[in-house]
VMD Tcl script that builds the backbone (N, CA, C; Angstrom):
set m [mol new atoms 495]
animate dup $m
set s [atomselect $m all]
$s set {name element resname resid chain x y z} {
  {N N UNK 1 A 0.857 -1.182 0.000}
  {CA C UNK 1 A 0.000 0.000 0.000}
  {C C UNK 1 A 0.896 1.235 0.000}
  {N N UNK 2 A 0.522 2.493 -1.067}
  {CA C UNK 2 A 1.489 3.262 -1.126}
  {C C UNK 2 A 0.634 4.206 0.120}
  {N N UNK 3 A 1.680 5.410 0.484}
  {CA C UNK 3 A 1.082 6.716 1.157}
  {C C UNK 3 A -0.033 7.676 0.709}
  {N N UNK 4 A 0.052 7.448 -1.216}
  {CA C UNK 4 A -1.214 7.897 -0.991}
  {C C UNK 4 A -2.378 7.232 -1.284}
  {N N UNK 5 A -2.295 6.351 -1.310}
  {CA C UNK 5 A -3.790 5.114 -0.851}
  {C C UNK 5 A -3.998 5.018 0.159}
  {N N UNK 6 A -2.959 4.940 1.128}
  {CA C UNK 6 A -3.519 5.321 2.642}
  {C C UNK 6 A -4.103 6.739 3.123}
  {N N UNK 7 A -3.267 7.507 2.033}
  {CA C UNK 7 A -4.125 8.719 3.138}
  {C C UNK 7 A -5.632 9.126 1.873}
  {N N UNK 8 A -5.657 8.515 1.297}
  {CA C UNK 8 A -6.827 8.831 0.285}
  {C C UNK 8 A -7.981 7.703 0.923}
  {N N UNK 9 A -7.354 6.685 1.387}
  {CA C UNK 9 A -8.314 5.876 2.642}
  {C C UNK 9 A -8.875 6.869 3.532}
  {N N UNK 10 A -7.777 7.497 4.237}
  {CA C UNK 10 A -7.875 8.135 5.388}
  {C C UNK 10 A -9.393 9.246 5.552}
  {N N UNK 11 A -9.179 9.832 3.769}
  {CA C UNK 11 A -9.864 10.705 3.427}
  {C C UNK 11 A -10.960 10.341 3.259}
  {N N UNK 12 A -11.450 9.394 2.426}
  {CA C UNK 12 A -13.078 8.306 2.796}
  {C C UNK 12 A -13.129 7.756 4.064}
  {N N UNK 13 A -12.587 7.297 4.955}
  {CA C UNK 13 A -13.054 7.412 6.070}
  {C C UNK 13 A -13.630 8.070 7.374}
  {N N UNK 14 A -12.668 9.161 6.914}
  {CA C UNK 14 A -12.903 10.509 7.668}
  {C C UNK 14 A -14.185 11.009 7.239}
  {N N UNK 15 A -14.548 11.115 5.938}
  {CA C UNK 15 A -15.745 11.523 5.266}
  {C C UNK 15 A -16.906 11.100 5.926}
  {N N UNK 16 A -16.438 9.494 5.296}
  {CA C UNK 16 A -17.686 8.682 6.349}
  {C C UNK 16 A -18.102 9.312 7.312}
  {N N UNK 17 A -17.547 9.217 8.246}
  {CA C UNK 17 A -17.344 8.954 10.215}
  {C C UNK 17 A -17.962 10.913 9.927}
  {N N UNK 18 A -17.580 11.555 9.253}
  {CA C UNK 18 A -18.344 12.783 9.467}
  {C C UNK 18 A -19.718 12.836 9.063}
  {N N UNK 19 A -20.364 12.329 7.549}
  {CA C UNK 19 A -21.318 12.232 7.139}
  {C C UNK 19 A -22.402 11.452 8.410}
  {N N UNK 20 A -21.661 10.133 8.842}
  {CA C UNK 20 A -22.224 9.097 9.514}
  {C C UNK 20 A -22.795 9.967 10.463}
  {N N UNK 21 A -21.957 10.801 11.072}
  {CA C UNK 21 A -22.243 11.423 12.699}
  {C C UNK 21 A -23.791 12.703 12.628}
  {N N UNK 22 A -23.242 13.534 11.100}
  {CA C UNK 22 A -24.598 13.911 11.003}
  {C C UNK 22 A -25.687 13.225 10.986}
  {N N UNK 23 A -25.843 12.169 10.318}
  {CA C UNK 23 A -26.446 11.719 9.844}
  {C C UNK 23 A -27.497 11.348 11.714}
  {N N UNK 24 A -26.592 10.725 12.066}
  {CA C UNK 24 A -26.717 10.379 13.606}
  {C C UNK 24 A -27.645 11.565 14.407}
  {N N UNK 25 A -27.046 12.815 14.288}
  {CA C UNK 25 A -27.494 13.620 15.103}
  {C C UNK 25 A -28.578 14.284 14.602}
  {N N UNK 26 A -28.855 14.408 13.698}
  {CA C UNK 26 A -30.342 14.506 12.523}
  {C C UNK 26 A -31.319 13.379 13.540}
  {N N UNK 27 A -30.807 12.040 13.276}
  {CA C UNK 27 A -31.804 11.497 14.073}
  {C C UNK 27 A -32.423 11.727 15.275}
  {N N UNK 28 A -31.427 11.965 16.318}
  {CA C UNK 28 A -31.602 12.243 17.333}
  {C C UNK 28 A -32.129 13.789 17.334}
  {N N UNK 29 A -32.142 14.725 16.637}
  {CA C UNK 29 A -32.749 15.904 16.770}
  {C C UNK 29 A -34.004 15.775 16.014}
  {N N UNK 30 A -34.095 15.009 15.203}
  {CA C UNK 30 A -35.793 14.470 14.738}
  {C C UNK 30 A -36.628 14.093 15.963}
  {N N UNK 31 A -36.164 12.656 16.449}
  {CA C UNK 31 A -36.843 12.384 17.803}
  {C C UNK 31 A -37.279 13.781 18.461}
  {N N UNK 32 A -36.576 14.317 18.904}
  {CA C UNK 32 A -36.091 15.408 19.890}
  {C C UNK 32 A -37.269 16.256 19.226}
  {N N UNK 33 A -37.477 16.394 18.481}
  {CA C UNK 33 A -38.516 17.482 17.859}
  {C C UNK 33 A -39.741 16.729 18.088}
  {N N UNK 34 A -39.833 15.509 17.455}
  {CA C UNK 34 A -40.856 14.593 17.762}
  {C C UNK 34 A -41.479 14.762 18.913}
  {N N UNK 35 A -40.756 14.931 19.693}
  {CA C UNK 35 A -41.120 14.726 21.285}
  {C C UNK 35 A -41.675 15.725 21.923}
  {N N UNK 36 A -41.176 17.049 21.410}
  {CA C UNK 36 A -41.453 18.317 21.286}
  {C C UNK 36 A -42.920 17.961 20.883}
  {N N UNK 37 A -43.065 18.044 19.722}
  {CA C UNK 37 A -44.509 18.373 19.262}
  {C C UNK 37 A -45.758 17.489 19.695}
  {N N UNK 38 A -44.989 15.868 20.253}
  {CA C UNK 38 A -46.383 15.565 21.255}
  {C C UNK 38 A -46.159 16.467 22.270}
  {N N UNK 39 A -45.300 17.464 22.923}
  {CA C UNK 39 A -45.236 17.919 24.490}
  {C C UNK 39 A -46.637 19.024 24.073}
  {N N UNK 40 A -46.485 19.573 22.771}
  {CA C UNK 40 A -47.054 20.960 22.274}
  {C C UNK 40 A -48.519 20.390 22.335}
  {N N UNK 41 A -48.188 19.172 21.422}
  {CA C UNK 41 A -50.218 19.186 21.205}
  {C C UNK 41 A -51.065 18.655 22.563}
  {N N UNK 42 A -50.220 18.334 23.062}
  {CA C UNK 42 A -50.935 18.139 24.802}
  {C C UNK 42 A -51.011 19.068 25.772}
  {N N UNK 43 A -50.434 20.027 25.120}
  {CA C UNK 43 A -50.504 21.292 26.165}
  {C C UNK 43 A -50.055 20.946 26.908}
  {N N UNK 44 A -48.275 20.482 27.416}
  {CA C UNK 44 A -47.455 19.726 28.197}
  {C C UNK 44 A -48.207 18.507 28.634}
  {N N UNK 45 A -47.186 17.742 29.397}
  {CA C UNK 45 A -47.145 16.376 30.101}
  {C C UNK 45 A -46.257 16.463 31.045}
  {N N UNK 46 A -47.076 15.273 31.574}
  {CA C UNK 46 A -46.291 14.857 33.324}
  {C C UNK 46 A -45.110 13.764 32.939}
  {N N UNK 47 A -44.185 14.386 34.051}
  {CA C UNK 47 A -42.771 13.208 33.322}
  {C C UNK 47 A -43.040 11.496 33.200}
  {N N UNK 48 A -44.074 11.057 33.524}
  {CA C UNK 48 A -44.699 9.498 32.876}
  {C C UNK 48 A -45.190 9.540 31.840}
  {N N UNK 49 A -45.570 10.901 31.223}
  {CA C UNK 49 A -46.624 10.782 30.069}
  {C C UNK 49 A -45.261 11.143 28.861}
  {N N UNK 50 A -44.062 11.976 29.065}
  {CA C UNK 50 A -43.161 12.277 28.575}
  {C C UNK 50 A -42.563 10.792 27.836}
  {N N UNK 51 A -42.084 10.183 28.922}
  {CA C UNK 51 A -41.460 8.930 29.164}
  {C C UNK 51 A -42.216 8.229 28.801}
  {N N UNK 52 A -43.284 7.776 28.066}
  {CA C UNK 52 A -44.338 6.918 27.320}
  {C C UNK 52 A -43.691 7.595 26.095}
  {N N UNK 53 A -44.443 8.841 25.905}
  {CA C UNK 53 A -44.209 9.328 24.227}
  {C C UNK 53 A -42.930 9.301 23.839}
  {N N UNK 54 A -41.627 9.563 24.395}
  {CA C UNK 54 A -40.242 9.079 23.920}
  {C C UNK 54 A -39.876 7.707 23.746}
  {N N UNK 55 A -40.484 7.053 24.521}
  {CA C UNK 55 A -40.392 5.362 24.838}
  {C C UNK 55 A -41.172 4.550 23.245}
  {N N UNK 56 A -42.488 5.336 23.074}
  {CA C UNK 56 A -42.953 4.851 21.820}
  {C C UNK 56 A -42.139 5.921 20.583}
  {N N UNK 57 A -42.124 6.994 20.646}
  {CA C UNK 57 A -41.287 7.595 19.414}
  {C C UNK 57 A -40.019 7.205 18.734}
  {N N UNK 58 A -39.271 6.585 19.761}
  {CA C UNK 58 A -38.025 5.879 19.820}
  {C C UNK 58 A -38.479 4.265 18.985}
  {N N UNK 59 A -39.251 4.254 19.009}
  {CA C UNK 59 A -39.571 2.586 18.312}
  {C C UNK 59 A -39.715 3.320 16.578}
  {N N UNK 60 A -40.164 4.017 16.353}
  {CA C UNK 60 A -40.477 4.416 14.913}
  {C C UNK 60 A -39.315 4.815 14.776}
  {N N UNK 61 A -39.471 4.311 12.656}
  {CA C UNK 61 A -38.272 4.262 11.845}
  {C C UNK 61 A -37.886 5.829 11.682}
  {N N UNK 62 A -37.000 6.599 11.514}
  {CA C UNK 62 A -36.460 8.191 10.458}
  {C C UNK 62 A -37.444 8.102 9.968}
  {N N UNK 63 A -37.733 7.252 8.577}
  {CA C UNK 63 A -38.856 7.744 7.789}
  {C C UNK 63 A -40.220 7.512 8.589}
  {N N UNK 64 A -40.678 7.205 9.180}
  {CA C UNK 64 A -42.189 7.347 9.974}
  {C C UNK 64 A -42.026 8.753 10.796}
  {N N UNK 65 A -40.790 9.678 11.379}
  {CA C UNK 65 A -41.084 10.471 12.305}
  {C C UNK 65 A -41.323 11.819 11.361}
  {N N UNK 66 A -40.220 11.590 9.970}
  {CA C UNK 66 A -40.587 12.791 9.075}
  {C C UNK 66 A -41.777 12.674 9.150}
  {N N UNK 67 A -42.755 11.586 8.304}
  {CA C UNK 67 A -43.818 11.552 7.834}
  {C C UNK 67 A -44.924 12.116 8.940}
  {N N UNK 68 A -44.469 11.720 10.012}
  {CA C UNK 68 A -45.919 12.367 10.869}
  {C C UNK 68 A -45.156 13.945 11.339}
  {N N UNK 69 A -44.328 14.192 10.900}
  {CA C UNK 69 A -43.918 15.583 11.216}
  {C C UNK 69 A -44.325 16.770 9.945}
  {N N UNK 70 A -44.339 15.452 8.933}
  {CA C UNK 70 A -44.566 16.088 7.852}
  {C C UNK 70 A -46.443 16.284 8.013}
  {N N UNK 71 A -47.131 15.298 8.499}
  {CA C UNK 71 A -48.731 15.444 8.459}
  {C C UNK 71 A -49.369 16.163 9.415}
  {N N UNK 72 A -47.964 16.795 10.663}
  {CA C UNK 72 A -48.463 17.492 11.594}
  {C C UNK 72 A -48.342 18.985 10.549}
  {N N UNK 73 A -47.713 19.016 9.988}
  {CA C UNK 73 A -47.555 20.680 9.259}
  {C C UNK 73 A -46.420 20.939 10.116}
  {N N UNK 74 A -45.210 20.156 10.607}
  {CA C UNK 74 A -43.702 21.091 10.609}
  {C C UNK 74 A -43.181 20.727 9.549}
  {N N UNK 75 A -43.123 19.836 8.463}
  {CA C UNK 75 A -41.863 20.190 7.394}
  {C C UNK 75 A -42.509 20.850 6.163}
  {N N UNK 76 A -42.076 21.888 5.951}
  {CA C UNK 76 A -42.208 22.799 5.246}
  {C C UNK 76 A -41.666 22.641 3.765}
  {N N UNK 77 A -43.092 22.552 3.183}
  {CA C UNK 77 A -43.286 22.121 1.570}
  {C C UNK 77 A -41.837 22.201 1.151}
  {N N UNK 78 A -41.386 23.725 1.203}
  {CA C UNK 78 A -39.677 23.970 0.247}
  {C C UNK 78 A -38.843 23.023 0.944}
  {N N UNK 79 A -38.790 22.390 2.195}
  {CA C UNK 79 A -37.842 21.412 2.416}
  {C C UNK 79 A -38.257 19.912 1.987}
  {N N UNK 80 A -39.488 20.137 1.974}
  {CA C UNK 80 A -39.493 18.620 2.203}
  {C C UNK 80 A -38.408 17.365 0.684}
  {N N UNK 81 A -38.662 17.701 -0.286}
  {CA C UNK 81 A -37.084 16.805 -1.048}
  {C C UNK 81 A -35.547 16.726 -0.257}
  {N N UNK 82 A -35.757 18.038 0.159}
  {CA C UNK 82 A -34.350 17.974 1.203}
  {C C UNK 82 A -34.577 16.938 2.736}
  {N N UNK 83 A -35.462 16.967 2.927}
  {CA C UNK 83 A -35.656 15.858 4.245}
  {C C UNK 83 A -35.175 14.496 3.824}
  {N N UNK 84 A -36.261 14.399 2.563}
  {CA C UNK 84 A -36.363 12.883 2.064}
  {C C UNK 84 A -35.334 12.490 1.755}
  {N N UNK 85 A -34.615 13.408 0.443}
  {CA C UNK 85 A -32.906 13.196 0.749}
  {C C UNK 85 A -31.900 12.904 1.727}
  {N N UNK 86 A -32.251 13.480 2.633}
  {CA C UNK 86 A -31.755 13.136 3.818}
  {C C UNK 86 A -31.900 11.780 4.289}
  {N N UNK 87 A -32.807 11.109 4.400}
  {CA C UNK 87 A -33.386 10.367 4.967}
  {C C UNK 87 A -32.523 9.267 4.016}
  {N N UNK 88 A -32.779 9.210 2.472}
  {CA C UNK 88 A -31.959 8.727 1.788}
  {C C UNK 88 A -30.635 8.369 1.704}
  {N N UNK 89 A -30.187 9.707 2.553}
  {CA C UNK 89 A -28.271 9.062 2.361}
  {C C UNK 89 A -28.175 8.654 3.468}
  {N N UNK 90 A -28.963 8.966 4.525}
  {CA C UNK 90 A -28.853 8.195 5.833}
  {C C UNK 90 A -28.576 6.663 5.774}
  {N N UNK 91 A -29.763 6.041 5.161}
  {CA C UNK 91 A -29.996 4.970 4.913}
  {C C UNK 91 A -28.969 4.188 4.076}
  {N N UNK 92 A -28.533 4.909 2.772}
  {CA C UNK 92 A -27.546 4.620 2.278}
  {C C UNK 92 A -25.981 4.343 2.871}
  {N N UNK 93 A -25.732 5.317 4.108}
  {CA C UNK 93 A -24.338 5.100 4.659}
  {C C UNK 93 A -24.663 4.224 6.058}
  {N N UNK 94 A -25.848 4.228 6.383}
  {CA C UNK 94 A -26.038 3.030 7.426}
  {C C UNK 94 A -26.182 1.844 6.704}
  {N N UNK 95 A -26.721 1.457 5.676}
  {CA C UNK 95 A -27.113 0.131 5.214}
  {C C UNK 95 A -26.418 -0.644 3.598}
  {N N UNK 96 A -25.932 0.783 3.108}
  {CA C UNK 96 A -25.329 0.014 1.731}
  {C C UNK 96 A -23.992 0.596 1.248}
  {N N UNK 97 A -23.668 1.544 2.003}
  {CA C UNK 97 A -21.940 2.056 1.626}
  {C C UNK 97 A -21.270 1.940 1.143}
  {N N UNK 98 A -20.421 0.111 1.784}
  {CA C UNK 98 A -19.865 -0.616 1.553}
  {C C UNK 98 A -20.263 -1.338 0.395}
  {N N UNK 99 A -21.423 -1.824 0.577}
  {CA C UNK 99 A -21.554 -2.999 -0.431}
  {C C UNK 99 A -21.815 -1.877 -1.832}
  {N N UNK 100 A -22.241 -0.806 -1.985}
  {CA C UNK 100 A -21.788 -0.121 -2.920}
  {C C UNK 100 A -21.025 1.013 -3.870}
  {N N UNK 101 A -20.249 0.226 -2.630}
  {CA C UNK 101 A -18.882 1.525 -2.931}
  {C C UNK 101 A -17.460 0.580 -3.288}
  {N N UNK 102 A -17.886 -0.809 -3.185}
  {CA C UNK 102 A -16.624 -1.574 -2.854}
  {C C UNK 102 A -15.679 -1.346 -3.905}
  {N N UNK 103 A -15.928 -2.190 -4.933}
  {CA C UNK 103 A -15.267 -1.408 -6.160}
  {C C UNK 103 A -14.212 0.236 -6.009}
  {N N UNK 104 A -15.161 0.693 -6.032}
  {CA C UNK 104 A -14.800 2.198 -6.427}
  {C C UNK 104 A -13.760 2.213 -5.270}
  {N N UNK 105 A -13.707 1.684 -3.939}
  {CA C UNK 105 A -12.968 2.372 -3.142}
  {C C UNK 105 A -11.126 1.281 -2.916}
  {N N UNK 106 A -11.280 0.250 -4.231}
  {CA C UNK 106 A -10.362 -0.670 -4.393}
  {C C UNK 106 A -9.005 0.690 -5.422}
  {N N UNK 107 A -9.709 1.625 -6.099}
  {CA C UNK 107 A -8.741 2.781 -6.765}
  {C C UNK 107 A -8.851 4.085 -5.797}
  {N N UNK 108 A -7.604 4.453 -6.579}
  {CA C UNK 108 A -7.102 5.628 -5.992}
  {C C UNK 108 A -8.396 6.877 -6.532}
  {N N UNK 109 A -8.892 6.614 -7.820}
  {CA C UNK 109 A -9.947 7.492 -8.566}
  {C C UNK 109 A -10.860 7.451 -7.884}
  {N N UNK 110 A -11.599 6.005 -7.645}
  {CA C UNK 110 A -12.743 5.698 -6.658}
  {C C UNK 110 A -13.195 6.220 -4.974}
  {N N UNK 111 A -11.903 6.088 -5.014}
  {CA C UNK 111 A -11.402 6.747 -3.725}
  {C C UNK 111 A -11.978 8.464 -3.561}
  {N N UNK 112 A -10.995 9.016 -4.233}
  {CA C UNK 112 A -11.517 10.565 -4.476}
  {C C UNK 112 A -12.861 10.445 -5.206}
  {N N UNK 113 A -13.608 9.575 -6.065}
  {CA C UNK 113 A -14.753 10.288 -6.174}
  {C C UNK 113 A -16.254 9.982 -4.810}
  {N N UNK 114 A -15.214 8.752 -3.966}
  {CA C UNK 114 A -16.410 8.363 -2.839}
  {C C UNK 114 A -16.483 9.644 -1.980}
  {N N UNK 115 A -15.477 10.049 -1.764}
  {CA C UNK 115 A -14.820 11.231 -0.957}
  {C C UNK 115 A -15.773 12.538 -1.070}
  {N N UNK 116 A -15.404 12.726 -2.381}
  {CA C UNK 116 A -16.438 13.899 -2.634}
  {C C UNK 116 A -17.966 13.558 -2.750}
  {N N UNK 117 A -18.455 12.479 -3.059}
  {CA C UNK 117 A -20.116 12.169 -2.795}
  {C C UNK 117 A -19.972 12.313 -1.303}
  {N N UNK 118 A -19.710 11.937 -0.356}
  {CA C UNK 118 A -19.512 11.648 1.064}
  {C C UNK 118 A -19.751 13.147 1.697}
  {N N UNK 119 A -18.675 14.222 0.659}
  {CA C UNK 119 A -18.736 15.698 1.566}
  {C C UNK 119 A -19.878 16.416 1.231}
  {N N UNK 120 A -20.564 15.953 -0.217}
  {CA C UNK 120 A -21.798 16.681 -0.253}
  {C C UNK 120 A -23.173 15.751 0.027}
  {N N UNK 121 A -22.664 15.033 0.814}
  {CA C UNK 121 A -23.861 14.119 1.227}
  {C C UNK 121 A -23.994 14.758 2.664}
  {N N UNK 122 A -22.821 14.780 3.333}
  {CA C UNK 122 A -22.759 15.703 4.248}
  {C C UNK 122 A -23.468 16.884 4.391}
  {N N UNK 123 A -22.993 17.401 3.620}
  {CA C UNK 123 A -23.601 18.999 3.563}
  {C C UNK 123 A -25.016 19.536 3.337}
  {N N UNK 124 A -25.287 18.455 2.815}
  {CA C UNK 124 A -27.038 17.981 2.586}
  {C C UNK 124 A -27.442 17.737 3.429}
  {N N UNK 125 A -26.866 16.793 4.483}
  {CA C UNK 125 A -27.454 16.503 5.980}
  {C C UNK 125 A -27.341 17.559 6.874}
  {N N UNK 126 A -26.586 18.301 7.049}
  {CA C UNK 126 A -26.478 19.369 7.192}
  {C C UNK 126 A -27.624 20.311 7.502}
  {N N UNK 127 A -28.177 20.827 5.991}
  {CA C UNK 127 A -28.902 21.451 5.928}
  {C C UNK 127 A -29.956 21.255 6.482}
  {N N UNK 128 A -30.305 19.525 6.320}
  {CA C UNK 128 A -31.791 19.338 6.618}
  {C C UNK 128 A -31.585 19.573 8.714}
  {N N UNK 129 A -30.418 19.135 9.193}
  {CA C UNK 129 A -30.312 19.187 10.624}
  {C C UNK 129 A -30.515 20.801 11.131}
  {N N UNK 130 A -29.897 22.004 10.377}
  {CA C UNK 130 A -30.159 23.252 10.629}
  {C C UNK 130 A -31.468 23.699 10.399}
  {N N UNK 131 A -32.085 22.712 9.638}
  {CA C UNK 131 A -33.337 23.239 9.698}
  {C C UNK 131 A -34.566 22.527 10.717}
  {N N UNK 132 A -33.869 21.320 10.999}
  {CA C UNK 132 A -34.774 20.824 12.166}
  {C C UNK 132 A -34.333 21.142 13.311}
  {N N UNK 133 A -33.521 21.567 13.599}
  {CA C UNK 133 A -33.105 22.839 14.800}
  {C C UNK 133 A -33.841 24.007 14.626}
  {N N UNK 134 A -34.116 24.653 13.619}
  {CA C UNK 134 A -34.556 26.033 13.661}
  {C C UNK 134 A -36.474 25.615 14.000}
  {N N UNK 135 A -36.832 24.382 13.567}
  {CA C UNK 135 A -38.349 24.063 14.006}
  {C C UNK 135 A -38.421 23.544 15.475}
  {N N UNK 136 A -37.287 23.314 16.180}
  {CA C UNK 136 A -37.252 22.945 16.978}
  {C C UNK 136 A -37.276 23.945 17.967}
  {N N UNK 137 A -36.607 25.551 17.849}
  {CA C UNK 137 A -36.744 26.167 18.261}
  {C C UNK 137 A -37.863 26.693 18.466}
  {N N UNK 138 A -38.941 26.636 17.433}
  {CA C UNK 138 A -39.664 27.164 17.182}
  {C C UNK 138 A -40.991 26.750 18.015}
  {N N UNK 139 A -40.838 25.622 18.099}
  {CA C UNK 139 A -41.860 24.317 19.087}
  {C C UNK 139 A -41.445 24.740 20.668}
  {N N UNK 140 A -40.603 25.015 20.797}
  {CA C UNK 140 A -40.019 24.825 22.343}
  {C C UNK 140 A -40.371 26.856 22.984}
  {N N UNK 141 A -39.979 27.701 21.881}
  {CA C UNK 141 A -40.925 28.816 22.292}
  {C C UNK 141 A -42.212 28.757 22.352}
  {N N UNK 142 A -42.729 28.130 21.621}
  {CA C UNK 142 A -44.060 28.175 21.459}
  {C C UNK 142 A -44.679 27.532 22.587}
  {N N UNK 143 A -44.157 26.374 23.218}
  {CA C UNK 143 A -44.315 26.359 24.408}
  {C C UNK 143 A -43.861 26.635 25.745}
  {N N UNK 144 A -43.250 27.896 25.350}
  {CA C UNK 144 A -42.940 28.586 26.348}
  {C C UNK 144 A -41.593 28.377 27.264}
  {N N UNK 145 A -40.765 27.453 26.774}
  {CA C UNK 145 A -40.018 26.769 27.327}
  {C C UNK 145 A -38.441 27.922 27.555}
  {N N UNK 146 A -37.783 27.948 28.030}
  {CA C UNK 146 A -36.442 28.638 28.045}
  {C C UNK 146 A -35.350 27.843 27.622}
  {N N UNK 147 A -34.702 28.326 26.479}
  {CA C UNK 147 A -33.994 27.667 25.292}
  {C C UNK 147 A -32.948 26.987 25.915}
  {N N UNK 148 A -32.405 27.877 26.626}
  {CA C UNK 148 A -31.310 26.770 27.577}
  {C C UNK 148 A -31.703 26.155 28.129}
  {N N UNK 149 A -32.649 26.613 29.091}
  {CA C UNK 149 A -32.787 25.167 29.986}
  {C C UNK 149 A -33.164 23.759 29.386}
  {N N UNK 150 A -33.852 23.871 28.051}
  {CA C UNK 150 A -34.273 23.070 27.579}
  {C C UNK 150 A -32.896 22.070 26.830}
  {N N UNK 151 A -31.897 23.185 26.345}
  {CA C UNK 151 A -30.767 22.433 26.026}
  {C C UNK 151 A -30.158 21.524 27.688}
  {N N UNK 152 A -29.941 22.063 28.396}
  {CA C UNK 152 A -29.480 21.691 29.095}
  {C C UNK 152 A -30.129 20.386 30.364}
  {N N UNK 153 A -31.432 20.236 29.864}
  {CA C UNK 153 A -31.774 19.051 29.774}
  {C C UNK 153 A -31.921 17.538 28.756}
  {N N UNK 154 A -31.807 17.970 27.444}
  {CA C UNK 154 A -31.501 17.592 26.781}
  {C C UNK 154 A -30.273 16.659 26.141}
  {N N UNK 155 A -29.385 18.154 26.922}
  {CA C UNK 155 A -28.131 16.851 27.047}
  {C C UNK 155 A -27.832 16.024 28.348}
  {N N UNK 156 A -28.288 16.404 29.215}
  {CA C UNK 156 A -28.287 15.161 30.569}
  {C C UNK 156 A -28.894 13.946 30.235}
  {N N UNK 157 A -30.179 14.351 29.577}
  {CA C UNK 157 A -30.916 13.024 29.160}
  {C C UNK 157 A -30.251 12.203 28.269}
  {N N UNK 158 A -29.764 12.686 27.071}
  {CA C UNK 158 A -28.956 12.175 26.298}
  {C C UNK 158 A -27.657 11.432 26.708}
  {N N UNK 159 A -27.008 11.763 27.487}
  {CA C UNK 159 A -25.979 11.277 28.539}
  {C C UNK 159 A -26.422 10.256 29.052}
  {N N UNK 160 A -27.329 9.858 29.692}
  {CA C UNK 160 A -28.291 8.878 30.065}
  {C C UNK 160 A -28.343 7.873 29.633}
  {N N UNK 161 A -28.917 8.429 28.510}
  {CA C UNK 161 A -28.887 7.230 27.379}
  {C C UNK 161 A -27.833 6.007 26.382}
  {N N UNK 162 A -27.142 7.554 26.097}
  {CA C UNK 162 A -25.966 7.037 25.870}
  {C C UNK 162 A -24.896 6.153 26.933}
  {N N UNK 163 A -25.238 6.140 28.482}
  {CA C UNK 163 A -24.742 5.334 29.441}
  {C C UNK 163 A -25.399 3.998 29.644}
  {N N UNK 164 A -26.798 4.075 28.984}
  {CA C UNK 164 A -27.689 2.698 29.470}
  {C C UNK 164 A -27.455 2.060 28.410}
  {N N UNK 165 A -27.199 0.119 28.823}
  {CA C UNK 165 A -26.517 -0.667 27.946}
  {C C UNK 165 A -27.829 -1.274 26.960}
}
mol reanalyze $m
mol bondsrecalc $m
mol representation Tube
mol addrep $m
């Protein structure tokens, strides 16, 4: 293996592991909105009724939480190809990557062109995550909530989670 097949590895991997992570935190800020908008249409909940609706939201696929986010009226007509896209390369770098990238990533060419699909697959996820942050904001004023504090429960809980096996 020469140095630059390794670091042109280096460079699709890195891609990956960045794309992957959006991709990741999209999810988790979908839920997170999800959860939001049962808190909204109930005119809040008691922390058992919370802990039900995360407990069942958490069982539904990415594509089921767009879709009822999409039938509640938060994704907004001009995004919605950009969601679905999203949802698309998600699926694609969780479930078929490898098996269709193998080829391509055996050359040095393949290499650089996985690389660059990877950074604008990224950047696509991206977008759709800045924008489910900005509805997210939007849910959490609306119920009145204080933006930090709400972050700052958010990530304890998340911590949580990420600790339980």
């Amino acid at each position: 293996m020469t140095g630059e097949t390794r670091d042109l590895e280096d460079e699709v991997f890195a891609a990956f592991g960045r794309a992957m992570s959006t991709a990741q935190c999209l999810e988790v800020d979908l839920l997170s909105l999800s959860v939001l908008v049962g808190v909204h249409a109930r005119g809040g909940v008691t922390p058992e009724e919370l802990s039900d609706l995360d407990s069942r939201l958490s069982k539904r696929t990415l594509g089921g939480l767009m879709h009822a986010l999409q039938k509640d009226g938060y994704l907004e007509r001009t995004m919605h190809a950009a969601w679905f896209r999203a949802l698309d390369i998600r699926n694609g770098l969780a479930h078929r990557f490898f098996i269709d990238n193998t080829e391509r990533l055996t050359t040095s060419a393949g290499q650089r062109e996985v690389t660059a699909e990877l950074r604008e697959q990224d950047a696509a996820l991206e977008v759709v995550l800045q924008e489910v942050r900005a509805v997210q904001k939007q849910v959490i004023r609306a119920l009145g909530v204080n933006l930090q504090d709400f972050q700052r429960l958010f990530e304890t809980e998340y911590r949580k989670i990420m600790r339980d096996p």
